[in-house]
Structure formats: structure tokens, C-alpha cells
C-alpha positions as CSV (number, residue, x, y, z in Angstrom):
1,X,-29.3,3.7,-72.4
2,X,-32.9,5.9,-72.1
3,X,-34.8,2.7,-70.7
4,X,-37.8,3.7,-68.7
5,X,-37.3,7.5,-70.0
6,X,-40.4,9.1,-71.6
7,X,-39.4,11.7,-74.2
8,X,-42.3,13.6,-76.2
9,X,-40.6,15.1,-79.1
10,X,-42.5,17.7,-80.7
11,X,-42.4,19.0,-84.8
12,X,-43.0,21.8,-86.4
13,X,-44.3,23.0,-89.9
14,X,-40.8,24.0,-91.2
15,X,-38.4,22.4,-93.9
16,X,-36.3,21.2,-90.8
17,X,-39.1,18.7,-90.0
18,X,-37.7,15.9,-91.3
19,X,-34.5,16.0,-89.4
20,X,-36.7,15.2,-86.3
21,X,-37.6,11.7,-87.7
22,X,-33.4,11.7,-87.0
23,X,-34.1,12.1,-83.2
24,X,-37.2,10.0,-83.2
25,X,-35.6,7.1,-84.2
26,X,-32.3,7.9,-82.1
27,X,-34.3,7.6,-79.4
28,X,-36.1,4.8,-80.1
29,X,-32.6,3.1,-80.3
30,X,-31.5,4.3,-77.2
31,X,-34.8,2.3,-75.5
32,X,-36.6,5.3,-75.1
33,X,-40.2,5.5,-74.9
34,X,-41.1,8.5,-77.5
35,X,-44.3,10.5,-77.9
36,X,-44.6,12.1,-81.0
37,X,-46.9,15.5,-81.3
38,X,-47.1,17.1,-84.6
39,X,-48.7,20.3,-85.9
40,X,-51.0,20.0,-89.1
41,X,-48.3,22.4,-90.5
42,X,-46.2,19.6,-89.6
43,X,-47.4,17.0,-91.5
44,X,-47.1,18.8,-94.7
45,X,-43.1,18.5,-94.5
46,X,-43.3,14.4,-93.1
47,X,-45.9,11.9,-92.6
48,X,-47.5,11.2,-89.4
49,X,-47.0,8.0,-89.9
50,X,-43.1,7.9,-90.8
51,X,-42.8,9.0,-87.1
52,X,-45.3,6.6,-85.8
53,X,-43.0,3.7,-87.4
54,X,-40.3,5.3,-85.9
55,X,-41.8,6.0,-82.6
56,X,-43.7,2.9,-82.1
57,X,-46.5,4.9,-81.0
58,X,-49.3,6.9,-81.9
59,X,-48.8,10.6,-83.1
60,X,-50.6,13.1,-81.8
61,X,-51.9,15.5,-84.7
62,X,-55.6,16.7,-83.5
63,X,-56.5,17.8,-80.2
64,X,-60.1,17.5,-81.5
65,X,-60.4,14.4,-83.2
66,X,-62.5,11.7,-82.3
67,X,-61.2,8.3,-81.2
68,X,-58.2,8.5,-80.4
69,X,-56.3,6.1,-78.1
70,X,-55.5,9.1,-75.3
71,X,-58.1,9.8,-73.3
72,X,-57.2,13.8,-72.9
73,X,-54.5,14.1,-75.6
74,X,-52.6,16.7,-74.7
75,X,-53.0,15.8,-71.0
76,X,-51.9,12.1,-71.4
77,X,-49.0,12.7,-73.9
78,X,-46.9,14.7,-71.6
79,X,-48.2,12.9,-68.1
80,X,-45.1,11.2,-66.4
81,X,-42.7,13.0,-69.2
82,X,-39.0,13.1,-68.7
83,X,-38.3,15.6,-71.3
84,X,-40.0,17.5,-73.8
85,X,-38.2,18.3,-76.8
86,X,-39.2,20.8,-80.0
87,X,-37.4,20.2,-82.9
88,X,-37.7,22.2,-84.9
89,X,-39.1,25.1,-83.2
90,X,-41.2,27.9,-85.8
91,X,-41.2,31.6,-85.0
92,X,-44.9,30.6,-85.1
93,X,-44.5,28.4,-82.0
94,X,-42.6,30.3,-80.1
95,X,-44.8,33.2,-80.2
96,X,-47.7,30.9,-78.9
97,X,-45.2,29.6,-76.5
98,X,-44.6,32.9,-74.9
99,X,-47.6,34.3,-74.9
100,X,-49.3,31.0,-73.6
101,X,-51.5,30.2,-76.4
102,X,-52.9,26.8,-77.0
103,X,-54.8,26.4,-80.0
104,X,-53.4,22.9,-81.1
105,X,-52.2,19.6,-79.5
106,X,-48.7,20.9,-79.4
107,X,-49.3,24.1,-78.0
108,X,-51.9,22.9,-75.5
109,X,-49.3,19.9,-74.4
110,X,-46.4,22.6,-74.0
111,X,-48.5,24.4,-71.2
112,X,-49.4,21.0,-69.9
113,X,-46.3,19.9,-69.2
114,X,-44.4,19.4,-66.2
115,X,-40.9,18.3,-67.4
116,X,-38.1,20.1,-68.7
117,X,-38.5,21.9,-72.1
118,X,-36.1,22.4,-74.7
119,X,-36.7,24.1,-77.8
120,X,-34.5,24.3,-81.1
121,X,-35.2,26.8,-83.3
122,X,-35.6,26.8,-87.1
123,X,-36.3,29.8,-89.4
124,X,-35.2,32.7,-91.9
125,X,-32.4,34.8,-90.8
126,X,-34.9,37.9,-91.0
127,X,-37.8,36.1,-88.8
128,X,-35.1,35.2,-86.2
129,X,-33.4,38.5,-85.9
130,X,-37.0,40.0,-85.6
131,X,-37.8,41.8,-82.4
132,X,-40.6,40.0,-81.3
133,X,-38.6,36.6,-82.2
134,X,-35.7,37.8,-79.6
135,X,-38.7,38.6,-77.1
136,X,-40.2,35.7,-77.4
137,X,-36.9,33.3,-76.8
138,X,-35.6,35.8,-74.3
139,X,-39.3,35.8,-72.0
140,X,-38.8,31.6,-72.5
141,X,-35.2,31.7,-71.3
142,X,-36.3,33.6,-68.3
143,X,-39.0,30.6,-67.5
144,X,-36.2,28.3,-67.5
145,X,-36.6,26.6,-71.3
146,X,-33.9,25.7,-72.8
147,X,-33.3,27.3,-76.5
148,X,-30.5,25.4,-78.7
149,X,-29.4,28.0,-80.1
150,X,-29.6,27.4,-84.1
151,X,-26.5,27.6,-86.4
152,X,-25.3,29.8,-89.2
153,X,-25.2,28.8,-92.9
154,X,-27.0,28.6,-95.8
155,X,-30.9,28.4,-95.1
156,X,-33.6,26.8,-97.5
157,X,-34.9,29.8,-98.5
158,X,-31.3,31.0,-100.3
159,X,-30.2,33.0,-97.7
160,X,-27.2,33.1,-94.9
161,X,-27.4,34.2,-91.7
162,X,-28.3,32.8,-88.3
163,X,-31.2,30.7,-88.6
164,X,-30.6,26.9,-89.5
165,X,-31.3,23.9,-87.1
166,X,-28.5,23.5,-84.9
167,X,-26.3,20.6,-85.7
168,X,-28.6,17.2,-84.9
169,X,-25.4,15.9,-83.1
170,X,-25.8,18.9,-80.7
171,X,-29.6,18.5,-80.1
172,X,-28.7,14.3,-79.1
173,X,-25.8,15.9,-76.9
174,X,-27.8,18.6,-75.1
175,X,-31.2,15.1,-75.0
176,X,-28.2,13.4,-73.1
177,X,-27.6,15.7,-70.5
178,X,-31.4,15.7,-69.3
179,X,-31.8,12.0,-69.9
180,X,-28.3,11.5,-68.3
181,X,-27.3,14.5,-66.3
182,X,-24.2,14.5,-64.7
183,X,-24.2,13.3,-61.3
184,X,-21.2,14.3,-59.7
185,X,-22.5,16.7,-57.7
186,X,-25.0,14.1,-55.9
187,X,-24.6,14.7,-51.8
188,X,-23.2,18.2,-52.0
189,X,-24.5,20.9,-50.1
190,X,-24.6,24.2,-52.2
191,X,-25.2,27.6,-51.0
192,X,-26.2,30.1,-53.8
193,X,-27.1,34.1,-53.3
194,X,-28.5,35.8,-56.1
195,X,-30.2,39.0,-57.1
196,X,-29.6,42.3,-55.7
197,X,-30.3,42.9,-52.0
198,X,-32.7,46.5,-51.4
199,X,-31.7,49.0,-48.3
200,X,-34.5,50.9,-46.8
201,X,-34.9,54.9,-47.2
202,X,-38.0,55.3,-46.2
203,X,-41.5,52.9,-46.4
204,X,-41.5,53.7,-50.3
205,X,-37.7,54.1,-51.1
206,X,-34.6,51.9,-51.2
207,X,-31.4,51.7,-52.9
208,X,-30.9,49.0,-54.7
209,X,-28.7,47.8,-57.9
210,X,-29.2,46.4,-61.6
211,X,-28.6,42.5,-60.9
212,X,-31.3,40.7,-62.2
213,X,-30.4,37.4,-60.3
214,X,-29.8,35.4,-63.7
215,X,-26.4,34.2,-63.1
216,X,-27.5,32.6,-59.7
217,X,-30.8,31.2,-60.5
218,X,-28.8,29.5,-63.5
219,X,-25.7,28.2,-61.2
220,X,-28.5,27.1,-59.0
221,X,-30.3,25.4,-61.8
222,X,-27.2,23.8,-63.0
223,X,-26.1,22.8,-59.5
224,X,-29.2,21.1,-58.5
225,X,-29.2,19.0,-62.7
226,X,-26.0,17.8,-61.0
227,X,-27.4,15.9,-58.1
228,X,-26.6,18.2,-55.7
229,X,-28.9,20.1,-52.7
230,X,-29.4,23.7,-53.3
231,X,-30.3,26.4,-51.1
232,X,-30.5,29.8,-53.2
233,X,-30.9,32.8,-50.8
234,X,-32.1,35.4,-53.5
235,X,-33.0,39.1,-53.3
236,X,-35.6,40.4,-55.1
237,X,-36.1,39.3,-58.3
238,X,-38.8,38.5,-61.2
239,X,-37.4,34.8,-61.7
240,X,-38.6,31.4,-60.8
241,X,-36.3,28.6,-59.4
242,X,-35.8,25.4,-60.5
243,X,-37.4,23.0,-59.2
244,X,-36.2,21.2,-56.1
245,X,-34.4,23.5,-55.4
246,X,-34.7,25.3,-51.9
247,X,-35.6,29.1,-52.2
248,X,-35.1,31.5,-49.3
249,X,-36.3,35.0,-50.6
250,X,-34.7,37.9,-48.7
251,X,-34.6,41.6,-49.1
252,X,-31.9,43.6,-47.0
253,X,-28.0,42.7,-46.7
254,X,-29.0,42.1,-43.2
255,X,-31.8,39.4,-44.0
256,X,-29.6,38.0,-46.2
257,X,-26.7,37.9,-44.4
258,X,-29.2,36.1,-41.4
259,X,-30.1,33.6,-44.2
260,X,-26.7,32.5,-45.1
261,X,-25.1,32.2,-41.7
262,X,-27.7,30.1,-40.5
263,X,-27.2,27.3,-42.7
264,X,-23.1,28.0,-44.0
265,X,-21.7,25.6,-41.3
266,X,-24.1,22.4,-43.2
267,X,-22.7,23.6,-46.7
268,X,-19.9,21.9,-48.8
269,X,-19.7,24.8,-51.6
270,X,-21.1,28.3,-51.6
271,X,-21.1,30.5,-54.7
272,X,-21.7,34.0,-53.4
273,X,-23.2,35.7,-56.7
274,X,-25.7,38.4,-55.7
275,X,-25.0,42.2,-55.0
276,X,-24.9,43.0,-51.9
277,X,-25.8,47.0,-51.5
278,X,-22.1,47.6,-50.0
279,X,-24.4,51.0,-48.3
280,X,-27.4,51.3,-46.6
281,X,-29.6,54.8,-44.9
282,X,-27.7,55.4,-41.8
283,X,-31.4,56.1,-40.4
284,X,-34.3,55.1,-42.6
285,X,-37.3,57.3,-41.7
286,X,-40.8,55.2,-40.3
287,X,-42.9,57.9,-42.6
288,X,-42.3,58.7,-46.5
289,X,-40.2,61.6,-46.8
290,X,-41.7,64.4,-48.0
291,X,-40.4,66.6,-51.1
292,X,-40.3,69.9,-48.7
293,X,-36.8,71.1,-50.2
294,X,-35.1,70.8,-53.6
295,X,-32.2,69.0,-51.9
296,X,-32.1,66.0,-49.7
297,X,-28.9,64.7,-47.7
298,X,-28.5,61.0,-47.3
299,X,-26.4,59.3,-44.8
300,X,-25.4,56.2,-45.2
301,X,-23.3,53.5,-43.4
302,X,-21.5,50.3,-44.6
303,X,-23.4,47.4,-44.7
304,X,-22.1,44.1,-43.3
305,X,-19.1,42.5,-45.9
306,X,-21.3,38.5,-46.2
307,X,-18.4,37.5,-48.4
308,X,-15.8,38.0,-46.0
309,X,-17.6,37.3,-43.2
310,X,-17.6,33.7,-44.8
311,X,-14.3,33.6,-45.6
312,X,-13.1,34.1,-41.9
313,X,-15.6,31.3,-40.9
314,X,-15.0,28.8,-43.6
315,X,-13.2,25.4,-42.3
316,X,-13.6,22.9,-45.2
317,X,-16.1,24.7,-47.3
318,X,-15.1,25.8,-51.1
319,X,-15.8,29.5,-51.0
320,X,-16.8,31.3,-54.4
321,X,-17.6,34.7,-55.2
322,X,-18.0,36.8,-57.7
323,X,-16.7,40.8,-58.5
324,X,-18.9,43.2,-61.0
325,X,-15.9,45.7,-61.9
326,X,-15.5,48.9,-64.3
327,X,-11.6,49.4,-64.6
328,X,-8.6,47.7,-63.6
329,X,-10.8,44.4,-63.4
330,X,-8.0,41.7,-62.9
331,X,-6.3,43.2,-59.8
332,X,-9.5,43.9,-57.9
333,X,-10.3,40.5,-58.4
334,X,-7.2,38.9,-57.5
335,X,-7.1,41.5,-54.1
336,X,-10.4,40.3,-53.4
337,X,-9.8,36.7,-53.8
338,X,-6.9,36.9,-51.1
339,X,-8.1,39.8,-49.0
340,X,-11.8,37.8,-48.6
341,X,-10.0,33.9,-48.1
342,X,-12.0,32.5,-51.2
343,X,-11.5,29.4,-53.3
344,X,-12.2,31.1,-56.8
345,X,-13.6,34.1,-58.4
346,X,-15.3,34.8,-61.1
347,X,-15.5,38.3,-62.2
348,X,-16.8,40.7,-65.0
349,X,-16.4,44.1,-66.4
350,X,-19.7,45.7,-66.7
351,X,-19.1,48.0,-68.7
352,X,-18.6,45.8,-71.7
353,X,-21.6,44.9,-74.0
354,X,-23.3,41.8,-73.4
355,X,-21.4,41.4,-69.7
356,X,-23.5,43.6,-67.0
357,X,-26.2,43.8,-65.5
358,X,-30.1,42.3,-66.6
359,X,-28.8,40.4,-69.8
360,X,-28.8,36.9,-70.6
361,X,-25.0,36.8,-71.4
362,X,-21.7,37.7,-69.6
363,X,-18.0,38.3,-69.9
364,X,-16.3,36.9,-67.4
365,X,-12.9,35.6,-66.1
366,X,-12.3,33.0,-63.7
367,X,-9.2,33.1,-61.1
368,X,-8.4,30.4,-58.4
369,X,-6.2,30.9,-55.1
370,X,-3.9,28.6,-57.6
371,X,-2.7,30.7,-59.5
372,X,-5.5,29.5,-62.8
373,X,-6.7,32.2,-65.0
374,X,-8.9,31.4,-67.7
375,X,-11.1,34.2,-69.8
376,X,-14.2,33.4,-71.2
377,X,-15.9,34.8,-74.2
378,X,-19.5,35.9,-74.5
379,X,-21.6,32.8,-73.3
380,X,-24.9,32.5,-72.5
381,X,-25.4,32.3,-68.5
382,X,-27.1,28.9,-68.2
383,X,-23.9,28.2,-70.5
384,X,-21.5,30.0,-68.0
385,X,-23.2,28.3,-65.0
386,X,-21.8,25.0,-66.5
387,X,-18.5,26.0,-67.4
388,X,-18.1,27.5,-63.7
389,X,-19.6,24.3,-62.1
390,X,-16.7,22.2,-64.1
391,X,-14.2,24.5,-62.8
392,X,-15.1,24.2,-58.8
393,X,-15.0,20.5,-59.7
394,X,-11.4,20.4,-60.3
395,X,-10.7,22.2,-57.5
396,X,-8.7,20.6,-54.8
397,X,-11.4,19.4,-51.8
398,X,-14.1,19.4,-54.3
């Protein structure tokens, strides 16, 4: 099932360790060819050499030790990887993680590595909820690792809360999708905008909005795991695409609007996430403006509608956009989906905890021209960007 697929699986010191031997030898099964890195911490919860039975290879333990079969060992371990996988992941780890340290084999191999990375977590309820915890797995989550999130029960210390490994079933599901993504997006075309766009005021002014680009950097991500070739048009954002995916930054709804038209008529789907400043300075000055007066009047003129542009122009594309809204959310978003020709939208009320703008969750409810409705509850974006690309799949011309 995993022939010719190199997975290094990395462990932890915590009492969750010896579930990994679990995934070790699952893989093993599966013909996978596994690379085992431990932390000294590690091996006080399972032997190094339980997992090098499992593994059929050598374990990396000591970056520093002398005669060992890799010539750089945290170089070599990782080279050619198809995965790397932490399970479980410490507080400890993650903080090193983040922050970039690389004090031992397993930290040193993480910054090494090239493939995708996906962490599970393991600890208190206390050392997860910590501030510096949430940092730390919200900073990774912005560099694209992928954190399985870990359950809720009762954790080896006597207490309950959020905290425990998540379910080893889940960690072999979430394995299969990188091993084995889906491919039924192979050959499409995809069109993604994302972020916020900026309008001009002056050299040192613009308006602007709150969108962090999250959602479309995730759809993007998701998109492109699928098979399929992405172009993401993105305003200005701190993110980083995936990669292989085809990045075309932009600033202005004009430059962005330029971006998309010139390549629409070659796309098969286009998912129209980012927020477009519907304004912009009716004349931005050449020169900073000067604070001469206690008031300042603005003129400003509609910028250019992208999303129904497209919608006039579309012939068999699937058009999807999306609708940030603070009242009377549904209607809006069914006017919009008619009024702007489009194939589904996906829209949000922002002014709902955990659903606006700059956070790594959303709210959202999804509405096709056919009549389907379906809410969603809190999820994760990376989460939502799956969920949404399942939907446009069932649409009809997909």
C-alpha cells in the first residue's frame, strides 16, 4: 500500500510513546520504508530497539555519537522523506519547533526537512491550554504543519481535559491522506484569491481590511494535495504557499483584478476568497499628506466588482465565492449568489467568535445555485478547505 514511501516517524519523552511503536509497525505492514528518530527523553518510555525491530532500521537517538550508519544523521534521515510524522508531540518539542531550536537529532531533522510535517500532540490539560503552548501550535499552523489535534479524556497524570493523544486510528487516517492523497482533482485548473487587497491614500497610507489570507492559502493547499494546478492571486499577507503551487502576489483590487482576468479563460474552478476593498481614494496624493488640519475629507470611488465581473464572463467554469457578513447573513448570501451568476457560496458571520477575521477557525455556511444549504460548526480552516473542496466536487460539471 506505502511501497516506495519513506516515512520518518518521530517520538517523544511522554507516556504516549509507546503508542508510536503502533504506527511503526503499521507502517512497516503497509511496505513502508520507516525511519525512526527518538529523543533521549524518549527512550525512557520504549526501547530504541523495540522500534528498530519494528522499523527494520536503525533509530536515530544521538546526533553526536560516533559510528553510526548515517553519514550526517539528521541530514540523511529525512533526505528523500515523504512524510514526517511526530507522535507524540511534547510541549517541550513544540516550543523548539517554533522557535527553531535544534539541540537534538529530532529537533535538528525537523528543520532539515523538506517534506510535509505532522505533529500530534500529547500533554497535561494545564501545559496544553498554556499560552505559550497555543503560540507555539498556532505560529506552526501558520507554516503549514499539520497539528492532530489531541482528544479529551482522562490523562495519565489523573486529570481530564483536552490533552490525550488523538485516537491512533485518526493519526493512520490523517498518514493515509499524505501517503495516499486524494487525486480527484488531478488536471484541474484552480484559481484561488486570497488576503485582503490595500487601496492607496497616499505613499504611506491605504485602506485595507482584517483578512489574513488563511482560508485561501488553505483551499489552495488543499486543492493542489488533490492533484490539481493552482494559481493563488494573494494580497498582502504574512503566509507562505504550499508548495507547487503557483503564487501571484498583488496589492490593489486593480492588480488583482489584472491577475485574475488574465488567466480566468484557462481555469476549470475558481474560488474567489479574498477581500476585495469594495472603495478606494478617489485621488490618492503623489506626496504624504501632511497633518495641517484636525480633519481630513476622503473621497472615495467604487472599486471594480472581480466577482461579478467573472460571473458575466464564466462559460464552463465553476464559480465560487465567498461573503464576510454581520446581520441578516443568509439573504445576502443567497442575493449575491444569483445577483453575481456563481456556482456556490460560502459565507460567514463575522461577528461570531471564532468566525472572522485573522483566526485559524470559521463559521460558515455553504449555499449552491441548487438549492443545498448546509451549516457548518467551528472547524479549523485547513479542516474547512476540505470540507468545501468535497462540496464543489459534487457539483454538477465538476
Amino acid at each position: 500500500m506505502f511501497a516506495g514511501k519513506k516515512v520518518v516517524v518521530g517520538i517523544t519523552g511522554g507516556i504516549a510513546a509507546y503508542k508510536a511503536a503502533d504506527i511503526v509497525s503499521w507502517l512497516k505492514q503497509k511496505q513502508a520504508d520507516v525511519q525512526v528518530i527518538m529523543t533521549a527523553a524518549a527512550c525512557e518510555f520504549i526501547t530504541s530497539l523495540t522500534l528498530q525491530t519494528l522499523s527494520g532500521n536503525p533509530v536515530a537517538v544521538d546526533i553526536l555519537a560516533a559510528g553510526q550508519p548515517w553519514p550526517v544523521i539528521h541530514i540523511s534521515t529525512v533526505e528523500g522523506a515523504d512524510l514526517f510524522v511526530v507522535v507524540p508531540a511534547t510541549a517541550n518539542y513544540l516550543a523548539k519547533l517554533a522557535y527553531g531550536l535544534a539541540d537534538d537529532v529530532l529537533s535538528a531533522a525537523s528543520l532539515a526537512a523538506t517534506c510535509p510535517i505532522v505533529v500530534a500532540p500529547a500533554m497535561n490539560v494545564n501545559m496544553y491550554q498554556n499560552p505559550a503552548t497555543q503560540k507555539n501550535l498556532a505560529c506552526l499552523k501558520e507554516r503549514g504543519i499539520d497539528i492532530i489535534e489531541p482528544g479529551i479524556g482522562r490523562l495519565a497524570c489523573g486529570t481530564e481535559g483536552k490533552g490525550r493523544l488523538a485516537d491512533i486510528e485518526d493519526i493512520k487516517a490523517k498518514i493515509t491522506t499524505y501517503l495516499l492523497p486524494d487525486q480527484t482533482w488531478l488536471g484541474k485548473k484552480v484559481l484561488i484569491t486570497a488576503g485582503p487587497t490595500r487601496e492607496a491614500i497616499d505613499p504611506v497610507r491605504f485602506i485595507s481590511n482584517r483578512s489574513s489570507g488563511r482560508m485561501g492559502y488553505a483551499l489552495a493547499a488543499a486543492a493542489q494535495k488533490r492533484g490539481a494546478k493552482v494559481t493563488l492571486v494573494s494580497g498582502p499577507v504574512a503566509l507562505n504557499a504550499s508548495a507547487g503551487v503557483d503564487l501571484l502576489k498583488v496589492e490593489s483590487a486593480a492588480e488583482m483584478q489584472k491577475a485574475v482576468l488574465a488567466v480566468f479563460d484557462e481555469m476549470d474552478i475558481v474560488i474567489k476568497t479574498a477581500a476585495v476593498s469594495d472603495f478606494k481614494a478617489a485621488e490618492p496624493k503623489q506626496k504624504k499628506i501632511k497633518k495641517n488640519n484636525v480633519e481630513l475629507t476622503l473621497n472615495l470611488t467604487a472599486n471594480p466588482d472581480i466577482l461579478k465581473d467573472l460571473g458575466t464572463k464564466k462559460k464552463n467554469q465553476l464559480l465560487i465565492g465567498f461573503a464576510a457578513e454581520t446581520n441578516d447573513v443568509i439573504n445576502y448570501a443567497k442575493g449575491k449568489l444569483q445577483e453575481k451568476n456563481l456556482d456556490m457560496i460560502i459565507v460567514n458571520d463575522v461577528t461570531l467568535s471564532g468566525a472572522g477575521f485573522d483566526v485559524d477557525t470559521n463559521i460558515v455556511t455553504l449555499l449552491d445555485k441548487y438549492g443545498h444549504e448546509e451549516s457548518l460548526p467551528q472547524l479549523a480552516k485547513t479542516k474547512l478547505a476540505e470540507i468545501i473542496l468535497d462540496a464543489i466536487g459534487k457539483l454538477p460539471g465538476f
